[in-house]
C-alpha positions as CSV (number, residue, x, y, z in Angstrom):
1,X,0.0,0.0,0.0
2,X,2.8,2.5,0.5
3,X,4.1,1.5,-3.2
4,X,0.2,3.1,-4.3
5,X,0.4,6.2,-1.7
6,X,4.0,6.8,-2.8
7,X,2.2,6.7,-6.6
8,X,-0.8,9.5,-5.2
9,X,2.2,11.7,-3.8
10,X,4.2,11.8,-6.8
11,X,1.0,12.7,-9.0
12,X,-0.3,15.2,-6.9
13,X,3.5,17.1,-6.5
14,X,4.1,17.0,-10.7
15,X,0.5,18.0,-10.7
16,X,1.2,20.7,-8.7
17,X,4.5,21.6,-10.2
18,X,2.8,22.1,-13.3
19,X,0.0,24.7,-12.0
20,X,0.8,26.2,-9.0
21,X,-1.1,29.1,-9.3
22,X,-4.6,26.9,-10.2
23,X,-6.8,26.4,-7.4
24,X,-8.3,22.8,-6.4
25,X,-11.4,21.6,-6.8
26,X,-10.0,18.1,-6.3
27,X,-9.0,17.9,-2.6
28,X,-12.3,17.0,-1.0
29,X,-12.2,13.6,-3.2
30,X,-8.7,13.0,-2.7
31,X,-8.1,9.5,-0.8
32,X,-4.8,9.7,0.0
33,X,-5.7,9.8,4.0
34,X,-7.3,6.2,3.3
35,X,-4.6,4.7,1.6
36,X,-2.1,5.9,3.9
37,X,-4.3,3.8,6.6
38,X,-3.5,0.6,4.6
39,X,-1.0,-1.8,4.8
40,X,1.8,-2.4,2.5
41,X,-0.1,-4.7,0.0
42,X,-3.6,-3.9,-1.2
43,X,-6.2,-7.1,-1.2
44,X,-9.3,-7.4,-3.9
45,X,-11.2,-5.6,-1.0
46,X,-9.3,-2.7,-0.8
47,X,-8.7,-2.0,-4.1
48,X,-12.9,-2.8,-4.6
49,X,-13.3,-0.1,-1.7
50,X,-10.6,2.1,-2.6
51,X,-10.3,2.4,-6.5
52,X,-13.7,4.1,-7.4
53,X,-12.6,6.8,-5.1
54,X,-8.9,7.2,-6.4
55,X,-9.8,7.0,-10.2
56,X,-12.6,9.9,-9.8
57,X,-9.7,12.1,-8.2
58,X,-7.4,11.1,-11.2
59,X,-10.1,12.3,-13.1
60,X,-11.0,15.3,-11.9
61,X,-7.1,16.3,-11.2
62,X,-5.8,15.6,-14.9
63,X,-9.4,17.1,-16.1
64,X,-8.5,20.3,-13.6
65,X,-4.8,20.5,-14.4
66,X,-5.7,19.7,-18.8
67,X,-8.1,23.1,-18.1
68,X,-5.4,25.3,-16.2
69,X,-2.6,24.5,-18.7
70,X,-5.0,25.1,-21.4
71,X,-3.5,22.0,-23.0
72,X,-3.7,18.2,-22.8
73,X,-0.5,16.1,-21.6
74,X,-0.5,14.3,-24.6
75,X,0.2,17.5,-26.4
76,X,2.7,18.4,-24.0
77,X,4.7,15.0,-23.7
78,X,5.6,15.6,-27.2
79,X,6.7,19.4,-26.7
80,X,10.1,20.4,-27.5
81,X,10.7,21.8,-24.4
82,X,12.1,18.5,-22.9
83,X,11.4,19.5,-19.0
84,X,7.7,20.3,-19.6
85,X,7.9,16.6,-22.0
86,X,9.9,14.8,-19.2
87,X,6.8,15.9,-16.8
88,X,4.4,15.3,-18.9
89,X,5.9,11.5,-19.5
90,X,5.7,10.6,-15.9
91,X,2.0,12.5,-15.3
92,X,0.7,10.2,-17.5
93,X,2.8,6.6,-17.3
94,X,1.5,7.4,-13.3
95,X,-2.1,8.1,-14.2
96,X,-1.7,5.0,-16.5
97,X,0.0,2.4,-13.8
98,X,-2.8,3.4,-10.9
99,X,-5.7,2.7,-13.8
100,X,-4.2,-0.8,-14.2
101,X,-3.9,-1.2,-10.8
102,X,-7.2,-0.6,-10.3
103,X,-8.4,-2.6,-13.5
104,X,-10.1,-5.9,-12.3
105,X,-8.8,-7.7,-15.7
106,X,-5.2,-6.7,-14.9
107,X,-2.4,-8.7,-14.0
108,X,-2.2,-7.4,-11.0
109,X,-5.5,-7.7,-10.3
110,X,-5.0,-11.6,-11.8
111,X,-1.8,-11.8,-9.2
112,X,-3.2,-10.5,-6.3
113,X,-6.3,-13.2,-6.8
114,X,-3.6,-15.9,-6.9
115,X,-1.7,-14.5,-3.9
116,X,-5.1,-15.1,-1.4
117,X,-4.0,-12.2,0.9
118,X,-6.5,-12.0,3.5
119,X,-9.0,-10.0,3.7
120,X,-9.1,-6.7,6.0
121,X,-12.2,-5.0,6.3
122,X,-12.2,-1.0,5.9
């Protein structure tokens, strides 16, 4: 679990690098506070409990930052300005590896199954 709040924390600080002057909307959806509560290792359960929640502030954070920058990060991974690409690189391999994570046909998903780790109750 402190792999996936690790991910949430280096999101929200490029997020924030990009557009410190843009004002949140996002913070009263954010679930960082719950996944800190976690263990190390997410079970089905958790990621059930605890995925709807962190996608929707994906969501609404790329959606918020996209609108302040005026631009999407697609547009700006390509730029030639290789700091604002670089940035724009890890924004959205992050955004991509916490949507598999959460993806009940993933591998990890498929892993996790196989691993039986019990089940804590939120």
């Amino acid at each position: 679990m402190k792999s996936i709040v690790l991910i949430l924390l280096m999101l929200t600080s490029c997020l924030a690098h990009y557009t410190e002057d843009c004002l949140s909307v996002c913070d009263d959806v954010n679930p960082l506070d719950e996944w800190e509560n976690e263990g190390y290792a997410p079970n089905l359960y958790m990621l059930k409990t605890l995925c709807p929640k962190t996608l929707e502030f994906l969501d609404c954070r790329m959606q918020e930052m996209q609108d302040c920058l005026e631009e999407s990060f697609g547009d700006l991974a390509v730029s030639t300005n290789l700091s604002i690409a670089s940035f724009s690189r890890v924004i959205l391999a992050t955004d991509h590896l916490i949507r598999q994570i959460c993806n009940e046909n993933s591998s990890f998903h498929k892993a996790l199954d196989l691993m039986k780790l019990p089940v804590r109750r939120i």
